[in-house]
N, C-alpha and C positions, 0 to 999 in steps of 0.2 A: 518554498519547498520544505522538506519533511528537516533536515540536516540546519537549516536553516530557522525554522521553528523553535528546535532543539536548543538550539543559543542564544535566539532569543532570549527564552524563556530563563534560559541561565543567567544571564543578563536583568534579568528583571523588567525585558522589553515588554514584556506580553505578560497576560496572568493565565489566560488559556490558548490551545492550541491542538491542529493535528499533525499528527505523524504519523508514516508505517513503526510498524512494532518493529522492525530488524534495525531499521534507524535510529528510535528510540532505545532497544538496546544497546548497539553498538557507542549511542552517546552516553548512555550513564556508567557501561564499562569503561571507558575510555578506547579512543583511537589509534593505536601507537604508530600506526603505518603513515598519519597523515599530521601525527601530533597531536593529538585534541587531550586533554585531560580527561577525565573520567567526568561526567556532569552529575555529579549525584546528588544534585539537589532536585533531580525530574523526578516525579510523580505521577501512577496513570490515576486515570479516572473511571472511563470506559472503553470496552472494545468496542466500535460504531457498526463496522460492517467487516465481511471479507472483501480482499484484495487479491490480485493476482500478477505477475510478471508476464506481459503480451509482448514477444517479439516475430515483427511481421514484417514480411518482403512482399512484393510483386513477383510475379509469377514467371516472368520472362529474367529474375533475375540472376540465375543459377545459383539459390539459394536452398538449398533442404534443409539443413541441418546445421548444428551450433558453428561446428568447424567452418563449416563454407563463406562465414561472416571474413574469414581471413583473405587480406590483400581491397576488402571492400566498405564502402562508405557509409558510417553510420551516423545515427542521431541517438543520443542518449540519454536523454532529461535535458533539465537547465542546471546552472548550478548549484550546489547544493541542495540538490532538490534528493527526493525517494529514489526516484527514476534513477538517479545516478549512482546512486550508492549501488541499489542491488543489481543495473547492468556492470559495475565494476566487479560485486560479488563474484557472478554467476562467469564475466569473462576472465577472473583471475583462477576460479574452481575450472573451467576448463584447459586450462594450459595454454591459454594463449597470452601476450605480450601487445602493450599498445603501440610496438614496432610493424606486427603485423597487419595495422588496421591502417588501409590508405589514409582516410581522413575520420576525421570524429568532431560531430560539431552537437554542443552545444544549445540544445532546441528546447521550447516546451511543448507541450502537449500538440496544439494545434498546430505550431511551427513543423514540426517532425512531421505530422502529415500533412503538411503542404509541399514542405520538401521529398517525401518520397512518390507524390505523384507530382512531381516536378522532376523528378528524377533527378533530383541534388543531391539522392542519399540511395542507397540499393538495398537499406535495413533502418527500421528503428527499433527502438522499446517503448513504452508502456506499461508503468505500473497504478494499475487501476483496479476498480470495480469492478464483479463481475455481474451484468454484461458494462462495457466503459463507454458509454454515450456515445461519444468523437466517434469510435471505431467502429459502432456500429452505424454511423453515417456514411461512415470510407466505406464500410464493405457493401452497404446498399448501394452506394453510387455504383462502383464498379464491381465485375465477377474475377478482376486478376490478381486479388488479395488472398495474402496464405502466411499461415503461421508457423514462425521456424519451432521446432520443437527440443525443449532440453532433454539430452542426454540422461537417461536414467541414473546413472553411476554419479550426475555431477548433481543432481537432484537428491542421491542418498546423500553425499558429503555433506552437501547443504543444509538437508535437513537434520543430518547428524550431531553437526558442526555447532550449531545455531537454534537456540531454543525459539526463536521468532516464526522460523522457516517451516515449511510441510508442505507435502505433497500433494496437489489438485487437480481435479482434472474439470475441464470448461467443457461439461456436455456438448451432444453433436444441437444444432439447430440453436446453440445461446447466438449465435451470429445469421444474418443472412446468409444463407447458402451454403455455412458449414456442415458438411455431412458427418465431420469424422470427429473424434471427440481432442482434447489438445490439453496432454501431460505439461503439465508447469509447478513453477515455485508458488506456493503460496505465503499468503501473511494478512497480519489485519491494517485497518486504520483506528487509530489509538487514541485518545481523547486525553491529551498530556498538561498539566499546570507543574507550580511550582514546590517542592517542601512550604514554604516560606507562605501560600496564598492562606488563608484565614478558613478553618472550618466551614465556618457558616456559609464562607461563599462559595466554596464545593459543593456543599449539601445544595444551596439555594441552585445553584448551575445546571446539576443534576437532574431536580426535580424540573426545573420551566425547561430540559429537555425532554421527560419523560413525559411532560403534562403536553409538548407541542410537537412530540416524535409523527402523530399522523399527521399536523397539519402539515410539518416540514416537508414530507414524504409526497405532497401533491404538486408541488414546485420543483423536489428537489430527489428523486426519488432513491436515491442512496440511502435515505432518513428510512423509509419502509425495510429497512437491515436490522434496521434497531430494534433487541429484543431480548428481552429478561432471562432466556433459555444461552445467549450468546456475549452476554455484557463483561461478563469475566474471561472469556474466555481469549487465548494470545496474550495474554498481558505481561509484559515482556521487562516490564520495571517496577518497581513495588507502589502500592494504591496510596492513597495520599489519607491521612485518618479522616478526612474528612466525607473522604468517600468509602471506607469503610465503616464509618458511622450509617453513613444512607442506604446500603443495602444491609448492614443488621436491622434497619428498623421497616425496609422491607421485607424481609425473612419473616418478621414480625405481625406482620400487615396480610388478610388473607386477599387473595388471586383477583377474587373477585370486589376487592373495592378500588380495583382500576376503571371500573365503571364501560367496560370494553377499551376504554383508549389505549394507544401503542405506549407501551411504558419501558424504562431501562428498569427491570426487576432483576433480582438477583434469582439464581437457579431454585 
């Protein structure tokens, strides 16, 4: 997960990595609520795609809204993951208390929804892309999925609060069967290495992903995000010189000698 990337890479585990931007910042300012030191040896590289905070119940669950998660059983990420941080964000900006949550387990992605149409859980989240594959499996399979919707008010704080954060909305029809369209948190996925990794091998990173962003995009279709109008943009920790070298000499470079391929270009 995203938290766990983070220190990685502080560590010198990893030379690349991803993260949400709200994770990534919160690790290079430091954590004081959890102890973390400030990591400031992270560095972005790229924004990859937008991201969005998906919290969804079943329909029989007497779930509408943020509040109603109170007294009932959630799934939240795994640990240290994205997922967890910003469901803690968004349930500490609402007023509530992890006294008033019956249980809280611990899931990833698939897990959570295996557990909520096992009815092991009456809520999860999901912090993904939008549209986020898994869920839109869940919502094909059945029609009694529905998405809890954040509180405007706790969505301004957030985004106030938080240069990561901003406001989205996930059109009506991005999901099977969604008529209505679904106010959320948004953020990106962020493309993080270290101060410390070598120029040249940012710049090289960089480029064999610019040079293989379409073919990525046919397996993997998150990769079809990536795009010269959006590479900068969220970047929530300061660019590493090496990747400020590669989009000045993009800047530099006219549009058209990408030869039509999907490229990470600078604006």
């Amino acid at each position: 997960g995203s938290i766990e990337n983070g220190l990685s890479l502080q560590r010198r585990e990893l030379d690349f990595a991803m993260m949400q931007s709200d994770a990534a910042e919160v690790l290079y300012q430091g954590w004081q609520e959890v102890s973390v030191l400030p990591q400031s040896d992270l560095r972005s590289m790229a924004s990859l795609w937008p991201e969005a905070l998906h919290i969804v119940t079943l329909a029989d669950s007497g779930i509408r809204r943020l509040k109603d998660l109170q007294g009932k059983r959630l799934a939240v990420g795994s640990l240290r993951s994205g997922t967890l941080f910003t469901a803690k964000r968004v349930w500490i900006a609402s007023g509530l208390t992890i006294p008033d949550v019956a249980q809280i387990q611990t899931l990833g992605l698939n897990d959570s929804i295996a557990a909520l149409e096992s009815r092991e859980v009456d809520a999860i989240f999901i912090a993904g892309a939008i549209p986020e594959q898994a869920l839109q499996n869940l919502i094909g399979r059945r029609q009694d999925v529905r998405f809890v919707p954040i509180d405007s008010n706790i969505l301004e704080q957030l985004t106030s609060e938080h240069f990561a954060y901003y406001r989205t909305t996930i059109p009506a029809k991005t999901y099977p069967g969604q008529v209505e369209p679904y106010s959320t948190l948004g953020f990106a996925a962020l493309l993080i290495t270290n101060r410390n990794t070598r120029e040249e091998d940012v710049e090289r990173f960089l480029d064999v992903l610019a040079e293989g962003a379409g073919v990525l995009a046919k397996d993997f279709y998150r990769a079809a995000f990536i795009s010269r109008k959006t590479a900068r943009q969220g970047i929530s920790v300061p660019l590493h010189r090496g990747a400020e070298r590669f989009y000045k000499k993009l800047e530099e470079r006219p549009a058209a000698d990408s030869g039509g391929r999907a490229s990470v270009q600078a604006p």
